[in-house]
N, C-alpha and C positions, 0 to 999 in steps of 0.2 A: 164383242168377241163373236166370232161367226159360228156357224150353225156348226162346226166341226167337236165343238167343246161341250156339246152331247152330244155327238156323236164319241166321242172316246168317254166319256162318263159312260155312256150306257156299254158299249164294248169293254171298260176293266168289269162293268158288273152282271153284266148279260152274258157274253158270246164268250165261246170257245174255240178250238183247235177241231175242224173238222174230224179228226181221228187219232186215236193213239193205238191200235191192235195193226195186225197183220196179215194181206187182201193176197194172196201169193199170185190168185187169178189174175189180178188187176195190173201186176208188174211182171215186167219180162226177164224171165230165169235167169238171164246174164248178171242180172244187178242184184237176185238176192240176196247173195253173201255179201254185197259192200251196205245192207241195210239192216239197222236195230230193229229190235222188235216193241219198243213202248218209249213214248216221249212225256212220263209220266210228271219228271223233275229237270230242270237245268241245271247244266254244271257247274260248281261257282265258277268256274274259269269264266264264264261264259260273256266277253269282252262288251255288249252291249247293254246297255240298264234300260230294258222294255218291260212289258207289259207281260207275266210269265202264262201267256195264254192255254199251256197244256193244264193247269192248276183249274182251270174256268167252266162251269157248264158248257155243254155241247150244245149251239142251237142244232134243233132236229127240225125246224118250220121247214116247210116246201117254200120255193121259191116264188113270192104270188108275184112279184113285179115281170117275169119273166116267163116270155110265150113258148122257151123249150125247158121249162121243167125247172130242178133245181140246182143252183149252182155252188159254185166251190169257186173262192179265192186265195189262189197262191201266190207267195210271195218271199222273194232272198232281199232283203236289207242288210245296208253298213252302217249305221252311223260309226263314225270315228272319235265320237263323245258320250259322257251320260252327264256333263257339266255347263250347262248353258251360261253361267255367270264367268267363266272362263277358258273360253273355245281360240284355234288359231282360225285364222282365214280359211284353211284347207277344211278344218273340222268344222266351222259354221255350213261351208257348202253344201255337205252330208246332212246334215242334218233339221228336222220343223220343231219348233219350238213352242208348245202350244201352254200357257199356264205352268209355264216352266218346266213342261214335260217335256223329256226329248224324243223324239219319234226319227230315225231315216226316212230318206226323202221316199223308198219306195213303200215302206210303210204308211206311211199317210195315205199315200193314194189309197192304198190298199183296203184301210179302213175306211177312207168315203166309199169306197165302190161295196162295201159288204154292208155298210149298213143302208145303204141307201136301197139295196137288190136284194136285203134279207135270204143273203150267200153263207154258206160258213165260211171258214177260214183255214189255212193253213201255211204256216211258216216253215221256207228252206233254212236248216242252221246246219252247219258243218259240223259234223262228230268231232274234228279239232278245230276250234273257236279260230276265227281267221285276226290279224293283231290292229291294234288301231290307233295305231302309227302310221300316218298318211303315208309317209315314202316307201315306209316298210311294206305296206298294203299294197301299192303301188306295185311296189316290185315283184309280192307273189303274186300278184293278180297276170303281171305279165312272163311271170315263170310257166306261171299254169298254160297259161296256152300254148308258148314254147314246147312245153312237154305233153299237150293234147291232154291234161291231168284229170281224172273224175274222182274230185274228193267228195269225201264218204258224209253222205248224209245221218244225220240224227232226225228219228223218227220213220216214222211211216203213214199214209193216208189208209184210212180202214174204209173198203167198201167203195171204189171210185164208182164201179157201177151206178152207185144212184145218184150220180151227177150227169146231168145234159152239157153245162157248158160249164167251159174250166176259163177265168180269167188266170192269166200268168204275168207275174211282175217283175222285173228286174232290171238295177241299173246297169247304165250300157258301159262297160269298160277295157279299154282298149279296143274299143269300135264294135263290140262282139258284148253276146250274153259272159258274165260270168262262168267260167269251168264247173261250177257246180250244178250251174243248170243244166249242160248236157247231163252229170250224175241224173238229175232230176228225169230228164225226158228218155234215158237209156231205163231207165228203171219204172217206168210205166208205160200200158198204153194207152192211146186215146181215139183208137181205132173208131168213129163214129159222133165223137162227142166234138163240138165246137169250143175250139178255143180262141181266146181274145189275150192276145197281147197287151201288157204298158209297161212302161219306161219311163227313167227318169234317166235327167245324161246331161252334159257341160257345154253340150253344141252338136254331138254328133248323130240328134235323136236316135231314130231306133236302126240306123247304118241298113244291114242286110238283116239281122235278126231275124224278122219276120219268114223270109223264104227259108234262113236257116232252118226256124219252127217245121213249118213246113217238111222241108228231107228228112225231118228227124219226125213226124209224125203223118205220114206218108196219107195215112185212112180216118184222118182228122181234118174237121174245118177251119182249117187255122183266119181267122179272119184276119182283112189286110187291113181294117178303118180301126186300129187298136188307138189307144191313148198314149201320148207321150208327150213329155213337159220340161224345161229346161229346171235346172236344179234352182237358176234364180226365180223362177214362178213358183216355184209349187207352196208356197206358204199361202199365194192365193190362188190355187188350184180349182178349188172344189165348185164355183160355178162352171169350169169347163167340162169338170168331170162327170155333176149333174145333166150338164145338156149333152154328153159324149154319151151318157148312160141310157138317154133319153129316146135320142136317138137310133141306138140302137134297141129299143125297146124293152131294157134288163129295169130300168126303173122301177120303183116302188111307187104305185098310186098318190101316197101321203108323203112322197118326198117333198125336200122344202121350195116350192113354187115359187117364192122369194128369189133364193139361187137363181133358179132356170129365169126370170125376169133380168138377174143383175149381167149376168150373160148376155144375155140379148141386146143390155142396154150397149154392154162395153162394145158388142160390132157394129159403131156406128161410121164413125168418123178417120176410123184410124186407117193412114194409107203407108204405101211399104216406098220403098227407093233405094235401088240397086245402085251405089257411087264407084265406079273403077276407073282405073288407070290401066290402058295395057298397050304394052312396044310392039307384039308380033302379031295380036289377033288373036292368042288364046285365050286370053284374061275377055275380053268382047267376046267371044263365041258363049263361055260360062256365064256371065253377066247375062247375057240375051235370055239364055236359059231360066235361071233363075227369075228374071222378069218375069216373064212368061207364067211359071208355074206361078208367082205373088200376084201376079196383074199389077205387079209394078212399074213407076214412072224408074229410067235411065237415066243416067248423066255421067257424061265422059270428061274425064278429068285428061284436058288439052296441054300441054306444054307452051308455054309463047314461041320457044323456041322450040319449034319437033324433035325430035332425037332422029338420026339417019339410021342406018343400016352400020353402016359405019363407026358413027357416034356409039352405039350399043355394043360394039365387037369387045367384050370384056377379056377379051385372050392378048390384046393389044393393049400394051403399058401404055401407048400412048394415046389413049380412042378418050371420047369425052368420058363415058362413064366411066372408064377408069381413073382418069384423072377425080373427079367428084368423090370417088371411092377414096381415094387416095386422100383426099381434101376434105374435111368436114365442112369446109366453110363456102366451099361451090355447091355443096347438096342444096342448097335453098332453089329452089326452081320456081318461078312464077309462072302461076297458070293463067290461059284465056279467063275462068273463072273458077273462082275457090268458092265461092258461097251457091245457094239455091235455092230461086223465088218457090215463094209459101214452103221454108224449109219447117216451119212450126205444126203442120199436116200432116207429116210422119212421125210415124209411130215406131216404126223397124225402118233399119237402114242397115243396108250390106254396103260391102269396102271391099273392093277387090281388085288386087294385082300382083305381078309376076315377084317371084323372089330373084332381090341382085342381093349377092355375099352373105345369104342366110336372112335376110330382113327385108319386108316390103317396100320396093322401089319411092325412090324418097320424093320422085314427085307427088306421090300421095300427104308426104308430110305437109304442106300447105294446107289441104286441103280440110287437113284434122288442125291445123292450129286455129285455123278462119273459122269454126265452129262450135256452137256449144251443143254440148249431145246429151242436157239432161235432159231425162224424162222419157228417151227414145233407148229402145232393146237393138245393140250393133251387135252385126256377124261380121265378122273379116272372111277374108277367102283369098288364095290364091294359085295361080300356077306356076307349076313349075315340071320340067322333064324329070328332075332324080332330087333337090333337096326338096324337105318337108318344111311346114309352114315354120317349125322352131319357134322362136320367141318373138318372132313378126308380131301377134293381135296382142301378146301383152303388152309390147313397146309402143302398141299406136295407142291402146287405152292409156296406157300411163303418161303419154304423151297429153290423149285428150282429158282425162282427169275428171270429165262426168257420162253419164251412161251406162248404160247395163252390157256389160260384152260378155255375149257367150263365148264358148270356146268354137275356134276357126276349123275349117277346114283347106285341105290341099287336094287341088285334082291334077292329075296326070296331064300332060298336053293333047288335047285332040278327047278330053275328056266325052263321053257321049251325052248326050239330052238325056233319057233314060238314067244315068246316074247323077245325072246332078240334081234331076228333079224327083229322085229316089231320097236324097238329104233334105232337099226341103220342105218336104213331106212331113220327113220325120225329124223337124224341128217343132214340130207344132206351136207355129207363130199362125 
């Protein structure tokens, strides 16, 4: 069992809720009335079965692993279970499962990063319990933004003044923080203190969040090297989080030196490979990109037979791709080459090409049947002018049937460098 399984033995019995009173200096007048004054009990409403941290001694230790002072970790979690013996697909995602505790995935982090930096702690929970019903969540999540919504927090941090650095946590949904976390950063300020973003997310890392941080914390250091992990790692997170911690110098002296070795071990060998298909030169322009920031090897998936200008005019009943469209049984396209010498090298593989009829262009289907993708982390990706990636990367995974596939992303045509190598950043692959 990894060194995580005292760390949360010692956190149900040790640590506390950085504060439960009320700092009015510390928050900005706009948001006092949307905030409680004592997070002393949970509601039973309260949809998540965690760790009831407000009930727990307050560590009060100064922060010794950290060269500005003492810190404070925040953090908003979802698990969408408190039943690990009976989870859907959706709800395993959400959530780490450690000794049969169930923890969200931003939770976990949250707890290696404070005991390791001997930080207190502090938990976002919404004064109305959010519900944990994936679709259902789903769809306020993307209500709230629709409506620019700042639901009301429960509780309050007592005293942010004697914090130097505020690490802030939260999964990325619908490409953006959570609507709560604006509640959060409207209702404080952090005029001088440095803050450290992390994330947990399905493929979209940390999107823009960060420079969001940022306009929302105008006279704060918001730093840009934060942590962020795809929802299928983080069960084995915590040596990246140790050498992330490390490096930025928040570490604890007596953290586990084991970790910071197993880490080191893992970047040895592992090499990345960008595979696309592309008809007009966008899907290649992104691919390049994406190399680039990986220092990945390329490979273009050729057609035997090219596709024309012509051949692609999809407005034309009677153009090849339409015909293929039309035909399931011509989409079989043979490529120059479907396989890739030393394909056993990589580690991560990206997939990317143009959306024809809501689904990625089927010369790519070759290229995923000729392949076995276990053991390697795939991103899909494509372009397109106006539709969205849609059910493109579950159709090729389910196609390919081994592999890890995060969720894909869509760029625009004429996508810039700057944004594409802004996502793969904040993939942290």
């Amino acid at each position: 069992m990894k060194k995580v399984t005292a760390v949360l033995m010692s956190i149900f019995l040790s640590f506390g809720l950085a504060a439960c009173g009320s700092t009015q200096d510390d928050r900005k007048p706009e948001a006092i009335d949307r905030m409680v004054e004592s997070v002393e009990t949970e509601p039973s409403a309260q949809p998540e079965t965690e760790i009831p941290e407000e009930n727990i001694d307050v560590n009060t230790e100064e922060n010794s692993g950290s060269a500005e002072g003492k810190a404070l970790v925040v953090y908003f979690s979802m698990p969408e279970t408190s039943d690990p013996d009976n989870m859907t697909q959706e709800e395993d995602n959400s959530v780490v499962v450690i000794d049969g505790e169930v923890l969200g995935n931003t939770q976990y982090v949250a707890y290696v990063i404070q005991e390791n930096t001997g930080a207190d702690i502090f938990r976002i929970e919404p004064e109305t319990p959010y519900p944990t019903d994936h679709d259902t969540l789903v769809d306020l999540a993307a209500q709230e933004q629709e409506d620019n919504a700042r639901p009301a927090i429960k509780g309050n941090i007592e005293d942010l003044g004697q914090y130097d650095t505020v690490f802030v946590g939260f999964p990325n949904w619908w490409g953006d923080m959570p609507m709560i976390l604006y509640s959060f950063f409207d209702a404080y300020d952090f005029s001088g203190k440095t803050v450290i973003p992390f994330n947990t997310h399905g493929g979209s890392g940390f999107s823009s969040t960060i420079s969001t941080i940022a306009e929302l914390e105008p006279d704060a250091d918001v730093r840009e090297d934060g942590f962020t992990v795809s929802r299928n790692n983080v069960q084995d997170a915590e040596p990246d989080i140790l050498a992330w911690l490390s490096d930025l110098g928040y570490i604890n002296q007596d953290a586990d030196a084991s970790a910071l070795a197993e880490k080191e071990s893992e970047n040895t060998d592992g090499k990345s490979l960008v595979v696309y298909y592309s008809a007009s030169g966008n899907t290649e322009e992104v691919a390049a990109y994406i190399a680039g920031a990986m220092d990945a090897d390329l490979f273009e998936l050729e057609p035997e037979e090219p596709y024309s200008s012509a051949d692609l005019d999809w407005t034309d009943r009677d153009s090849r791709v339409s015909h293929e469209h039309d035909n399931l049984e011509e989409r079989t396209v043979p490529l120059v080459a479907d396989t890739v010498e030393n394909w056993d090298s990589y580690d991560t593989v990206f997939i990317g090409y143009p959306i024809w009829w809501g689904i990625a262009a089927w010369p790519v289907d070759g290229f995923i049947a000729a392949n076995d993708f276990t053991g390697k982390t795939v991103v899909p990706f494509c372009t397109s002018s106006s539709s969205g990636l849609g059910e493109s990367g579950e159709l090729l995974e389910e196609a390919a049937g081994t592999g890890e596939w995060l969720e894909g992303i869509r760029f625009r045509s004429g996508a810039s460098e700057d944004t594409v190598v802004e996502w793969v950043n904040g993939l942290g692959l």
